[in-house]
VOPAGU-2260 file (C-alpha; in pm, 1 decimal, decimal comma):
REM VOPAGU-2260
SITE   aa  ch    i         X         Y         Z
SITE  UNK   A    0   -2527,8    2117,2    1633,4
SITE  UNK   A    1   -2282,2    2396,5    1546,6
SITE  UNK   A    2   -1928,2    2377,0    1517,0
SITE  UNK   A    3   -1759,4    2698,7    1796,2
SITE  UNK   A    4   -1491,6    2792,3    1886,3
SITE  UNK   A    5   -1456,6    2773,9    2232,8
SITE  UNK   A    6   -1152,6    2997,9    2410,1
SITE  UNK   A    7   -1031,3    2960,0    2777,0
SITE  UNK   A    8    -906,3    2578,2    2743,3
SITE  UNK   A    9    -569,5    2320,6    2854,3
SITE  UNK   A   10    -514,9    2072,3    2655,9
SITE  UNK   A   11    -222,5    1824,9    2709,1
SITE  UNK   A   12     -85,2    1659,3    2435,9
SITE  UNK   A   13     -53,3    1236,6    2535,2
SITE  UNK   A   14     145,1     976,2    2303,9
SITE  UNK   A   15      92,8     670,0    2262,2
SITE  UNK   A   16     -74,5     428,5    2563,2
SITE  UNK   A   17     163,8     476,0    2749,0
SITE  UNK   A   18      48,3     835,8    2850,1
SITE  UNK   A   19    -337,4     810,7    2728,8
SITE  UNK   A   20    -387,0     515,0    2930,2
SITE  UNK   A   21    -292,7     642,0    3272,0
SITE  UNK   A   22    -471,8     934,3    3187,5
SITE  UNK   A   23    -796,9     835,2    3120,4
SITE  UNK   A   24    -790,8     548,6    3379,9
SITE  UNK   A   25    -760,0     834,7    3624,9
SITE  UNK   A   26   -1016,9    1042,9    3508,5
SITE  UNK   A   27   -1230,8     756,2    3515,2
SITE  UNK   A   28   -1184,3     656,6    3826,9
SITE  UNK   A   29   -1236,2    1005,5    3992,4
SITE  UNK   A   30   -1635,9    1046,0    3841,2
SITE  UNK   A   31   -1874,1    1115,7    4016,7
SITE  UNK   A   32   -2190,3    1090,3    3808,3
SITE  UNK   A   33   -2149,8    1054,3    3457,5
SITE  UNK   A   34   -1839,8     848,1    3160,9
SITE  UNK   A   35   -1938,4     874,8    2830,1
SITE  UNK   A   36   -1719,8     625,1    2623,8
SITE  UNK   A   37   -1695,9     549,1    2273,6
SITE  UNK   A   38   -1429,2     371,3    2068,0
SITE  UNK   A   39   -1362,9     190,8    1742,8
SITE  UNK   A   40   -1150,4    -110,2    1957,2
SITE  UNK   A   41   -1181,8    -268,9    2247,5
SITE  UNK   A   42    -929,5    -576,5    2319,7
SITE  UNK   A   43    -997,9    -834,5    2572,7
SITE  UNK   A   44    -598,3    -782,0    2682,6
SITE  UNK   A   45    -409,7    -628,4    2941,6
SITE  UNK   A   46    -516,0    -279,7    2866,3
SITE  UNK   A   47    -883,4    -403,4    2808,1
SITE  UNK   A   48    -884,2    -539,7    3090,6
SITE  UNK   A   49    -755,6    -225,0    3306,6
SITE  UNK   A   50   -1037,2     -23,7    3123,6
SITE  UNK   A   51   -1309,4    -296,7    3209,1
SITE  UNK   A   52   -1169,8    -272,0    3601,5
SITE  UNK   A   53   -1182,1      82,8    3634,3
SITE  UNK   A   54   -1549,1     131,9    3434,6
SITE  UNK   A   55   -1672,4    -186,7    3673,3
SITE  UNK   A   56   -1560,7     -36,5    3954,6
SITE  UNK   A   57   -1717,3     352,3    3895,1
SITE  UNK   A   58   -2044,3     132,8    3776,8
SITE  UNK   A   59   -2049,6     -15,9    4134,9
SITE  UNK   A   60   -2045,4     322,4    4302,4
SITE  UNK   A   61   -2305,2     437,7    4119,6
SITE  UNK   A   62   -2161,2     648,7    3806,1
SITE  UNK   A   63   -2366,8     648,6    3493,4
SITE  UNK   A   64   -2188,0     519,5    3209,9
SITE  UNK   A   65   -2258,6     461,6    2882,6
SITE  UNK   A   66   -2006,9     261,8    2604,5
SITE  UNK   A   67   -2036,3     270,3    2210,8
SITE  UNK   A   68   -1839,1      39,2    2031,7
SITE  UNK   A   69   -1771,1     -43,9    1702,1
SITE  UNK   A   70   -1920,2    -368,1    1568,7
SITE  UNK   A   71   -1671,4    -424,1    1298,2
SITE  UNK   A   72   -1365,7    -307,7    1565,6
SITE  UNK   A   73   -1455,3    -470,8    1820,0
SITE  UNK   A   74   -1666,7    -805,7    1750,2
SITE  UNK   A   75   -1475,8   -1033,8    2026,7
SITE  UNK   A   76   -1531,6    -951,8    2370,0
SITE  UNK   A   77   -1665,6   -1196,4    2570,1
SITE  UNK   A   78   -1946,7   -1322,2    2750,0
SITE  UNK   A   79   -1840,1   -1257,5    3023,0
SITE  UNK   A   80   -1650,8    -952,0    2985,0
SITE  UNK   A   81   -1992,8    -758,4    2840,5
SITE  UNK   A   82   -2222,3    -933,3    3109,0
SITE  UNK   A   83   -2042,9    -807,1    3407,5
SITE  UNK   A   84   -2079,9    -449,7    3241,5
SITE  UNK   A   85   -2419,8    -472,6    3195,0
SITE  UNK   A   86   -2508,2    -632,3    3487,1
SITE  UNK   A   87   -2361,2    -362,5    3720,3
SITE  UNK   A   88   -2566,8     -96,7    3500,9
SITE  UNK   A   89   -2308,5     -16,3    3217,7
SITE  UNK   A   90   -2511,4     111,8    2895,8
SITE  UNK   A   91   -2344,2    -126,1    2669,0
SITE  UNK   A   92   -2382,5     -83,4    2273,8
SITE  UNK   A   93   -2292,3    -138,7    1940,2
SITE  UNK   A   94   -2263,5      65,9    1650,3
SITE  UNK   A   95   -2369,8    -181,6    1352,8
SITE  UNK   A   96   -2326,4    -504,2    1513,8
SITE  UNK   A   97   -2372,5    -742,0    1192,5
SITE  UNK   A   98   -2394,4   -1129,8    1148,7
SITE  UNK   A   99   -2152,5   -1295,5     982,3
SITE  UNK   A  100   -2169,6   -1431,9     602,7
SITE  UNK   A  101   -1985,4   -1748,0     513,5
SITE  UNK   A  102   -1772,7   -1635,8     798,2
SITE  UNK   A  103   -1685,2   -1276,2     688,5
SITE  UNK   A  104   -1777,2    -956,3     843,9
SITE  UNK   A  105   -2035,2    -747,5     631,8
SITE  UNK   A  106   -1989,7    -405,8     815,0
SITE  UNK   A  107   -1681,8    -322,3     668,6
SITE  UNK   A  108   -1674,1     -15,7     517,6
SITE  UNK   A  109   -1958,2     179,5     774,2
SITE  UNK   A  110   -1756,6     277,2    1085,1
SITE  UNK   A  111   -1793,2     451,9    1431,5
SITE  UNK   A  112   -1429,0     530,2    1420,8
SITE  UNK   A  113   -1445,5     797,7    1683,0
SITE  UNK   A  114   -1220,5     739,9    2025,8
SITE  UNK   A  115   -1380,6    1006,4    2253,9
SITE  UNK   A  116   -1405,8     978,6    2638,8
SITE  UNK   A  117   -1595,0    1259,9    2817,3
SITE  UNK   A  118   -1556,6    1209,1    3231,0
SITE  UNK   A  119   -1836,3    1442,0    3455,6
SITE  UNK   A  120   -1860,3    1699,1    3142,9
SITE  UNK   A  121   -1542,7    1880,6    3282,1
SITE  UNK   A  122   -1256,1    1653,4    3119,2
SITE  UNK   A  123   -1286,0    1475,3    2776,1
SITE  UNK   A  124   -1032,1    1251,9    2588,6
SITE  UNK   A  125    -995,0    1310,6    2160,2
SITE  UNK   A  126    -790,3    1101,1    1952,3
SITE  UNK   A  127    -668,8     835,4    1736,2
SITE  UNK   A  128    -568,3     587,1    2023,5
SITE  UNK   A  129    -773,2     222,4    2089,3
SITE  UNK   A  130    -794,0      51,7    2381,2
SITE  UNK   A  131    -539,7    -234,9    2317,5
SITE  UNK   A  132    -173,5    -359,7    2430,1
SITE  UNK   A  133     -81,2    -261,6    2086,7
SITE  UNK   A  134     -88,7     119,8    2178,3
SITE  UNK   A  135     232,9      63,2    2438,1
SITE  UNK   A  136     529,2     159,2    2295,8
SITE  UNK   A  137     670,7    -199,7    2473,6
SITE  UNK   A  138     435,1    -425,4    2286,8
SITE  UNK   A  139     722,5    -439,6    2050,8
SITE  UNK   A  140     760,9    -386,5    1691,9
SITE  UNK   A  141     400,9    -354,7    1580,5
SITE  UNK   A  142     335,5    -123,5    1857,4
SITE  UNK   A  143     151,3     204,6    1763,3
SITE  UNK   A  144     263,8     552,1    1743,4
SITE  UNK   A  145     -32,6     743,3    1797,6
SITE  UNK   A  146    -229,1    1072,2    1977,5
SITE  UNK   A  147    -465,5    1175,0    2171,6
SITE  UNK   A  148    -551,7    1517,0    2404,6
SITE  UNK   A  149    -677,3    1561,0    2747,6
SITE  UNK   A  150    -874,9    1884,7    2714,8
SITE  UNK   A  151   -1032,3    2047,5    3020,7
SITE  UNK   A  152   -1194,9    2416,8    2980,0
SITE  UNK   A  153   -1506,7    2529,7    2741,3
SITE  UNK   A  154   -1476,4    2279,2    2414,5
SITE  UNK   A  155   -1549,0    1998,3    2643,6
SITE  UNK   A  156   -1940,9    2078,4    2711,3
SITE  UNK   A  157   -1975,6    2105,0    2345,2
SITE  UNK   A  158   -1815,7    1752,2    2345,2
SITE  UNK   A  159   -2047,5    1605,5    2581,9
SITE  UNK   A  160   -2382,6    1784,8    2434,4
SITE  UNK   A  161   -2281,0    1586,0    2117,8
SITE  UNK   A  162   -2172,0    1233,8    2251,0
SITE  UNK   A  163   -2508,6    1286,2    2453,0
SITE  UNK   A  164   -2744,9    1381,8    2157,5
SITE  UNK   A  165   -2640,1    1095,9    1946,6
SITE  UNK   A  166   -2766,3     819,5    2207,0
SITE  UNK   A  167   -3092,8     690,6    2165,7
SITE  UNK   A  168   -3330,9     816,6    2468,4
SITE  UNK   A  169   -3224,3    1150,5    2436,1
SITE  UNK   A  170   -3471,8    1456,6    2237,0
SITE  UNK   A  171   -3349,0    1551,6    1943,2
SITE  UNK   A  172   -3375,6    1914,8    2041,1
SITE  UNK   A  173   -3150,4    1844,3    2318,1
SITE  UNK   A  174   -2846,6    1886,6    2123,8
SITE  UNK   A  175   -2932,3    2298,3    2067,0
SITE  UNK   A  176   -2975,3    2391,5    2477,9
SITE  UNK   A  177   -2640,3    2436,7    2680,6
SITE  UNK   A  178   -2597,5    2246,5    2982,2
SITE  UNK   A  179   -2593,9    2438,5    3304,9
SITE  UNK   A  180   -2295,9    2508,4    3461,3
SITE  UNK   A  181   -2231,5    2600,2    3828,2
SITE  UNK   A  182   -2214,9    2950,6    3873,7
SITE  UNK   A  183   -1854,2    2982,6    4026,8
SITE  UNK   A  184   -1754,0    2763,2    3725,8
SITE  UNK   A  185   -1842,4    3045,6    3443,2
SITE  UNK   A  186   -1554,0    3225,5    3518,4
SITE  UNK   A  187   -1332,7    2973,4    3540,0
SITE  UNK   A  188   -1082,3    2929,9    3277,2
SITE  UNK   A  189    -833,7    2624,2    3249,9
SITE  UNK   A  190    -600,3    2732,9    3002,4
SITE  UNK   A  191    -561,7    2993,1    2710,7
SITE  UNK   A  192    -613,7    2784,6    2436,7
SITE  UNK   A  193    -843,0    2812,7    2193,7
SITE  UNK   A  194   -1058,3    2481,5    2044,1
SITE  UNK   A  195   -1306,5    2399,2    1782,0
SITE  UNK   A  196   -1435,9    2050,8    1802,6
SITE  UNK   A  197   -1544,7    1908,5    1456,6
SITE  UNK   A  198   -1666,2    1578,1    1300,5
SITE  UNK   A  199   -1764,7    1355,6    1018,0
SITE  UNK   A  200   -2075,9    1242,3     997,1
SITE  UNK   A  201   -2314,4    1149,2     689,7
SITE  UNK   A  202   -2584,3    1432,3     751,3
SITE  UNK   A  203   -2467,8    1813,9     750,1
SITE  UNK   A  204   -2122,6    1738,7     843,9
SITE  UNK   A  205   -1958,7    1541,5     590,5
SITE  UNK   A  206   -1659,6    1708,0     481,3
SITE  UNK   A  207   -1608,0    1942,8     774,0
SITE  UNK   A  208   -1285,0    1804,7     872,5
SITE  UNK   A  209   -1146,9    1807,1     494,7
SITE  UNK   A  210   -1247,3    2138,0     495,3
SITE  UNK   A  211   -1067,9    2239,2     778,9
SITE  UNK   A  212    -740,3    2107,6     647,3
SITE  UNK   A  213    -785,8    2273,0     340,3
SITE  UNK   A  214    -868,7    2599,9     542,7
SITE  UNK   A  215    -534,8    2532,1     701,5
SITE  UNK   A  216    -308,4    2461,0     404,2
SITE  UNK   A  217    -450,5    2788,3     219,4
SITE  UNK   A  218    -369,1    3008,8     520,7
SITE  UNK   A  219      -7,6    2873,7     619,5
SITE  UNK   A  220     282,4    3134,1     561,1
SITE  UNK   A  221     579,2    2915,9     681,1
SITE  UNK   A  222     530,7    2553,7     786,9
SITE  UNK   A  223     268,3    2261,6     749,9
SITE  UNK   A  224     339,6    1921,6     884,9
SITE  UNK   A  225      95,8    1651,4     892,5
SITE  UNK   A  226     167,2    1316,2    1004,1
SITE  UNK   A  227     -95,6    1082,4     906,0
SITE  UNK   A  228    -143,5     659,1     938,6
SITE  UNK   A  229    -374,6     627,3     619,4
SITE  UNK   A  230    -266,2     883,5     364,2
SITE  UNK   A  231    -451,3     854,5      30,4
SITE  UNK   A  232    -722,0    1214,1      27,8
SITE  UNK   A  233    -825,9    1325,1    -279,0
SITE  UNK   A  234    -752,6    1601,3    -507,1
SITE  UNK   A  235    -895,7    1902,1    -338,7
SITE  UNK   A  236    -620,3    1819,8     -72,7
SITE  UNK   A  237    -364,1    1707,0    -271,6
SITE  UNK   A  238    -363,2    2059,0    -463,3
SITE  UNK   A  239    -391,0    2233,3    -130,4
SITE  UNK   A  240     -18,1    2090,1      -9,0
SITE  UNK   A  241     105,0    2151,0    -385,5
SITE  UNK   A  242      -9,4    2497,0    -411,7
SITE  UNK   A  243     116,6    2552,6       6,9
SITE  UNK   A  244     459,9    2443,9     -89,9
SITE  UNK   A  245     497,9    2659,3    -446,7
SITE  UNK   A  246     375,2    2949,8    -290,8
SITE  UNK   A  247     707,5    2873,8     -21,9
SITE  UNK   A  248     579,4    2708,6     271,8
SITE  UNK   A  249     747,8    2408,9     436,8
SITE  UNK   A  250     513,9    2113,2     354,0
SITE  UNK   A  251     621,4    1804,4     533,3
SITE  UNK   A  252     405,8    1462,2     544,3
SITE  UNK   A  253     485,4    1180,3     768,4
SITE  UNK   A  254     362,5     845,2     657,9
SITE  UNK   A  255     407,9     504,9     696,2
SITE  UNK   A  256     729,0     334,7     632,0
SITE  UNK   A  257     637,8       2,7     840,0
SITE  UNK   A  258     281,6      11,7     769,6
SITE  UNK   A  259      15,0    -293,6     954,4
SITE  UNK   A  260    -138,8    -317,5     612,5
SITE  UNK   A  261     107,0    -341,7     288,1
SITE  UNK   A  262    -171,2    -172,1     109,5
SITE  UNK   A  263    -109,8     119,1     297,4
SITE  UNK   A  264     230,5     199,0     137,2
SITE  UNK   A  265     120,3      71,3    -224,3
SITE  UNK   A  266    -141,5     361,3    -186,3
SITE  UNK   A  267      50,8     641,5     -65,9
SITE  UNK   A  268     302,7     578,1    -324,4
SITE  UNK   A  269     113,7     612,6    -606,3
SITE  UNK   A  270     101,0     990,5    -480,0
SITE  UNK   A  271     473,1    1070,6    -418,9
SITE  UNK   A  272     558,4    1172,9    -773,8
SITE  UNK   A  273     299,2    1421,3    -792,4
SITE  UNK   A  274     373,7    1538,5    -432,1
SITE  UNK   A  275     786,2    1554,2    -398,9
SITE  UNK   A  276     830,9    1727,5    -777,5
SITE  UNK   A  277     531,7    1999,8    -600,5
SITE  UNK   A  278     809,5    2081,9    -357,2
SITE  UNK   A  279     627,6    1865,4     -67,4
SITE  UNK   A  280     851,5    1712,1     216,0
SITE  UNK   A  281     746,2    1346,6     226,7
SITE  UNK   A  282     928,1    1114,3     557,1
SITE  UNK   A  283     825,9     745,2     585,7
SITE  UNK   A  284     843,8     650,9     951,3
SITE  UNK   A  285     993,3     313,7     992,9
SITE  UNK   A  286    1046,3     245,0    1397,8
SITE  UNK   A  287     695,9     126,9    1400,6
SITE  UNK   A  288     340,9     118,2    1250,6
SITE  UNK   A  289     228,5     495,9    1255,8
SITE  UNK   A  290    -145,8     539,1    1377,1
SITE  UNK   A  291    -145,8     887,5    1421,6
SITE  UNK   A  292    -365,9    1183,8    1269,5
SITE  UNK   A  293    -242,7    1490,2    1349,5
SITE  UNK   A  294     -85,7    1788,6    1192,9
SITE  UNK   A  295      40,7    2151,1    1254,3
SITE  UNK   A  296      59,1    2469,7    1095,8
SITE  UNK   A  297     278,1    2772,6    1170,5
SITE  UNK   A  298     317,3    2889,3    1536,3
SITE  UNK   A  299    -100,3    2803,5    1662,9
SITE  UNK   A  300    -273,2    2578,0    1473,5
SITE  UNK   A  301    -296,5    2204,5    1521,0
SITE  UNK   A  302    -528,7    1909,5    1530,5
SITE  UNK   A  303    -539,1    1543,7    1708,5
SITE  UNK   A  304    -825,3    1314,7    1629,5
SITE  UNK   A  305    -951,7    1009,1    1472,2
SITE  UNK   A  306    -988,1    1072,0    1089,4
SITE  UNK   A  307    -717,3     999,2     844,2
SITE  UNK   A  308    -720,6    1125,1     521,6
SITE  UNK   A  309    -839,7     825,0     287,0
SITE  UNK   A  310   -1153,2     753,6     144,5
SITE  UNK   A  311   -1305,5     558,2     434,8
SITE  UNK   A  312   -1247,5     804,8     717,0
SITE  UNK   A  313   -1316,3    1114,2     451,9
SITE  UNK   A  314   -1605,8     952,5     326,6
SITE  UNK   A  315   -1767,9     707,1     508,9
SITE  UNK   A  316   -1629,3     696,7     870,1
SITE  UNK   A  317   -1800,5     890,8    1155,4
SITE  UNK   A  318   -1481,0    1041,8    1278,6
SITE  UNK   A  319   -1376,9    1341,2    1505,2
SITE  UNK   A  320   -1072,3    1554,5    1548,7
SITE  UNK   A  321   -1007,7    1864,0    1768,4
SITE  UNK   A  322    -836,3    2192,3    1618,3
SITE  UNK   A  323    -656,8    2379,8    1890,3
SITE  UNK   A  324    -542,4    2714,5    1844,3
SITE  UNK   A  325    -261,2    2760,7    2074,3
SITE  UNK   A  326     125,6    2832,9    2065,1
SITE  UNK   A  327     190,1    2617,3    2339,8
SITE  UNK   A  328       4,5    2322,1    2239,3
SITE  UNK   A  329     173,6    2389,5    1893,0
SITE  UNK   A  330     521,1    2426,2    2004,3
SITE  UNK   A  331     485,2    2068,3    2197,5
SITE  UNK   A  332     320,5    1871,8    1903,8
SITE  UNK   A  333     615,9    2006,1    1660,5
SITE  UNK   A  334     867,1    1901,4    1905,1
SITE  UNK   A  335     742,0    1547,9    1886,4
SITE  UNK   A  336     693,2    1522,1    1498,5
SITE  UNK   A  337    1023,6    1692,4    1456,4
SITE  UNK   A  338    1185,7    1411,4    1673,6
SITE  UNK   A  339    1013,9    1153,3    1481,6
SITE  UNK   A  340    1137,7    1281,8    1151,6
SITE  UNK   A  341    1483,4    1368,7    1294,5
SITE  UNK   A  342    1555,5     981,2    1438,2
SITE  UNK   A  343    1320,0     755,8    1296,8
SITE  UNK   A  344    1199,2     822,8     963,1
SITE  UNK   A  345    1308,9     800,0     577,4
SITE  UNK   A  346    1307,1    1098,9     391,8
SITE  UNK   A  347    1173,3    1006,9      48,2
SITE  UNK   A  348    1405,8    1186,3    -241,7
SITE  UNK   A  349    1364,9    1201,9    -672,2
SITE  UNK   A  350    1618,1     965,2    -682,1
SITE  UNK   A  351    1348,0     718,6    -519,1
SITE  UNK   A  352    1017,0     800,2    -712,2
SITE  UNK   A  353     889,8     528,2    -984,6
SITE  UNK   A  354     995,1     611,6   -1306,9
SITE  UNK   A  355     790,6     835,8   -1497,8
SITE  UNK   A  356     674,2     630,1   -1790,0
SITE  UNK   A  357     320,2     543,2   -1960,9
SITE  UNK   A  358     289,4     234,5   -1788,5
SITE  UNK   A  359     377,7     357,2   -1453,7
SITE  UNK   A  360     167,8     671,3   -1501,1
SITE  UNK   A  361    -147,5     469,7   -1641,6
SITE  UNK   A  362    -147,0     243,9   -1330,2
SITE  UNK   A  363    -129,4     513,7   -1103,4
SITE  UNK   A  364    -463,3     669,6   -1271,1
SITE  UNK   A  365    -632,7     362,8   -1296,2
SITE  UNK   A  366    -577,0     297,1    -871,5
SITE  UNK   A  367    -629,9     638,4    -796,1
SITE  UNK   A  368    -963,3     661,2    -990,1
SITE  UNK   A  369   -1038,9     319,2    -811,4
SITE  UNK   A  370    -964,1     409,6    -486,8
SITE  UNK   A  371   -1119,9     752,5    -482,7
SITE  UNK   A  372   -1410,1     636,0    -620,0
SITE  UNK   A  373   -1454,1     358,2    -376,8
SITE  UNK   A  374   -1664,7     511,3    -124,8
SITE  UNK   A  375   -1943,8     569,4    -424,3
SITE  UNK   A  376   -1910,6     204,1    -504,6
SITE  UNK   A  377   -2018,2      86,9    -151,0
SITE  UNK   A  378   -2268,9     256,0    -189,3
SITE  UNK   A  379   -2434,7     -20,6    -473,9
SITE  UNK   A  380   -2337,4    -279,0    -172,9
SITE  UNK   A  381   -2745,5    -404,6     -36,6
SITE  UNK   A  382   -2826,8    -101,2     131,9
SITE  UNK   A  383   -2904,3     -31,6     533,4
SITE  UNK   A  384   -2934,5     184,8     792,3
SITE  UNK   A  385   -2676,5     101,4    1095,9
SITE  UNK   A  386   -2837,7      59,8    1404,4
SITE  UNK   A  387   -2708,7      95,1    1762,4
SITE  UNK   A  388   -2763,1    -281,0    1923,4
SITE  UNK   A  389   -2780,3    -246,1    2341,6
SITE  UNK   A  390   -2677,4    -527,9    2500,5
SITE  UNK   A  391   -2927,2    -583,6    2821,2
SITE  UNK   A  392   -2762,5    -829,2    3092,7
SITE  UNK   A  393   -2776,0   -1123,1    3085,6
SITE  UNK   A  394   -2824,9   -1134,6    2729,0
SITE  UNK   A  395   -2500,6   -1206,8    2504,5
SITE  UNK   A  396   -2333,6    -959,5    2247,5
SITE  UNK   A  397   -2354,7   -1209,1    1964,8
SITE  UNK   A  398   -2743,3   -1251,8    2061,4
SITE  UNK   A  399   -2828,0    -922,8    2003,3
SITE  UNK   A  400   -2860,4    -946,7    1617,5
SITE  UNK   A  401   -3268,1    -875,4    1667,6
SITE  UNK   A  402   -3454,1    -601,4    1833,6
SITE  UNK   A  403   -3187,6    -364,9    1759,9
SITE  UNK   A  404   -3213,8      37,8    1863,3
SITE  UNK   A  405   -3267,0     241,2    1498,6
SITE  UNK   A  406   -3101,0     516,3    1531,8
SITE  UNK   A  407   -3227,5     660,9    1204,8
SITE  UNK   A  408   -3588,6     592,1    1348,1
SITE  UNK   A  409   -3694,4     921,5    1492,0
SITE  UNK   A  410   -3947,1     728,3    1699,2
SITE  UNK   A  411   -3656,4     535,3    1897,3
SITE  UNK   A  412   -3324,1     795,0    1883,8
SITE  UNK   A  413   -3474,0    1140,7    1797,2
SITE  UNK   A  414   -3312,6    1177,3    1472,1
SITE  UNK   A  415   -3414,6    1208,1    1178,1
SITE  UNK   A  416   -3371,0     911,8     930,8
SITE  UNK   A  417   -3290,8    1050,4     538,7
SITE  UNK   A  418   -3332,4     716,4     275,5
SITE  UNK   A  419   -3104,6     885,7      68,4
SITE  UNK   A  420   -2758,9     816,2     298,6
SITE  UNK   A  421   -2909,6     459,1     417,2
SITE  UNK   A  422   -2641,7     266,8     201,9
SITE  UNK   A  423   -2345,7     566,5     320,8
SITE  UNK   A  424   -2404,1     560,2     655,6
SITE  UNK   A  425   -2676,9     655,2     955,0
SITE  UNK   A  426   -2719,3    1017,1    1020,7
SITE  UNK   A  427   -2498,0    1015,5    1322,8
């Protein structure tokens, strides 16, 4: 499947759960025939709950739906909670469901870190936000800041055609035709926008969203600002932003200042030196843990997804992010980051940066080699092929470690299974 631009779209920017939520709860409960859902976490709280009402409830009257989770993401749902899914006729699965060892989880570092919600193939969902109370800006102080889109027009059939070729039971060669569209619907345009969707994946498509950024960073003229959760890319980017900012463009990156994980901070540290004396803008956000991925450039382009721009989501994560071309869209998600730098963030200054000595510059080598060379060295962990794992009522979620779906078995998925990316990741 080809990435295409698609013109003719609306797409509404939506922050945090507290828009998303209400949002896709709607959609949801207006189908008529078909929810496609997948997502890296599901909680059994409040707003998992609300999400297992409205999917129960659009099961009942008949909508086909089908749900892939993470198995490392989401491990904990219940019994119960699956069962009456399943029961009611929800496809329920799991992307690399594995068995625990001496109580630690062994899928790890192979993720289906997409959040992607596609409603009767006319509305879809793209972004960074899970399905938990943490995403509400009133959880309290390790709620989320985070994105997502509502996009409605053109992009979202190329959306559903690949959610739907990825699922086992569907041909392969499904993925090239179009879907048919009602005839008074060709001519209908939502918006103006234009969108590209794009993804990660370990086949053909494994550094298209790098390569989009860097596409982006070599064509600004006057402003770049990226706002990204898990900053730590490698030097192709890195040189991009330097060589953005000497050439005069405003480079500004938001990152963590109250980061969920400590390592985050250690990381994107280690970076700031080379960054700030390249003339790069560099705001740690402290009001909250920042989950976002998105970024702008200049007066059209911007993207929302799921990837952030470390090793695991460049490298090993199946992520996806949508670039919209549109000054509206553009003009909105500026506002916001603007806001964010304006009232809640740190600007980091020379005065801050570690001292440049031998020591401090030999440890930064040594855990920037590490760390950008981690994604080769899972690949020497035992290797295997993630599977999708379907949980069939009334059998249990934490049963299903047998009998699982291959999806790099062309006999039960359609796809074609490659030996050499077994220990990277499936083909997906």
């Amino acid at each position: 499947m080809k990435n295409n631009w698609r013109d003719g779209n609306r797409i509404s920017l939506l922050e945090n759960g507290d828009q998303f939520f209400p949002a896709v709860f709607k959609a949801i409960e207006h189908a008529r025939s078909k929810v496609l859902l997948e997502t890296f976490i599901w909680f059994e709280d409040d707003v998992g709950k609300q999400l297992h009402k409205v999917l129960l409830d659009a099961a009942q009257r008949g909508v086909s739906i089908e749900v892939l989770l993470d198995g490392y993401g989401s491990p904990d749902l219940s019994d119960k909670f699956v069962e009456q899914l399943t029961t009611a006729g929800v496809l329920f699965r799991y992307y690399d469901p594995r068995p625990l060892v001496f109580g630690m989880r062994t899928n790890l570092f192979r993720r289906m870190h997409r959040k992607i919600v596609v409603v009767d193939g006319s509305v879809a969902f793209v972004g960074g936000i899970n399905y938990s109370a943490e995403q509400m800006s009133d959880y309290g102080p390790e709620a989320k800041q985070d994105y997502s889109v509502k996009v409605e027009g053109p992009v979202v059939d190329d959306i559903y055609q690949y959610v739907i070729s990825n699922l086992p039971g569907n041909d392969h060669k499904r993925q090239w035709w179009r879907r048919r569209r009602n005839p008074a619907q060709e001519n209908l345009a939502p918006g103006e926008a234009q969108a590209l969707f794009v993804w990660r994946d370990n086949d053909q498509h494994r550094d298209d969203i790098e390569r989009y950024y860097l596409k982006m960073l070599s064509k600004a003229k006057r402003e770049v600002i990226i706002a990204n959760a898990y900053f730590f890319p490698g030097y192709r980017l890195l040189h991009a932003m330097r060589n953005a900012s000497r050439r005069g463009v405003s480079v500004k990156l938001i990152v963590q200042g109250e980061p969920d994980m400590p390592i985050v901070k250690v990381g994107a540290r280690l970076l700031y030196n080379y960054l700030v004396r390249s003339g790069v803008k560099i705001y740690e956000y402290h009001r909250r843990p920042l989950h976002g991925k998105v970024a702008i450039m200049d007066d059209h382009w911007a993207t929302v997804g799921s990837s952030n721009l470390d090793p695991l989501s460049l490298s090993l994560n199946l992520e996806a992010n949508l670039i919209i071309y549109d000054r509206t869209f553009n003009d909105t998600l500026r506002a916001n980051l603007t806001s964010l730098i304006a009232k809640d963030c740190h600007p980091v200054v020379e005065s801050m940066l570690p001292k440049r000595t031998w020591w401090n510059l030999g440890k930064s080598v040594l855990a920037f080699h590490f760390l950008r060379h981690f994604p080769a060295m899972v690949g020497w962990l035992p290797a295997h092929t993630p599977k999708l794992a379907q949980v069939m009522p009334p059998a249990q979620p934490h049963m299903e470690t047998q009998d699982r779906v291959d999806i790099g078995n062309p006999a039960s998925a359609g796809i074609e299974s490659d030996t050499e990316t077994e220990n990277q990741g499936v083909k997906y």
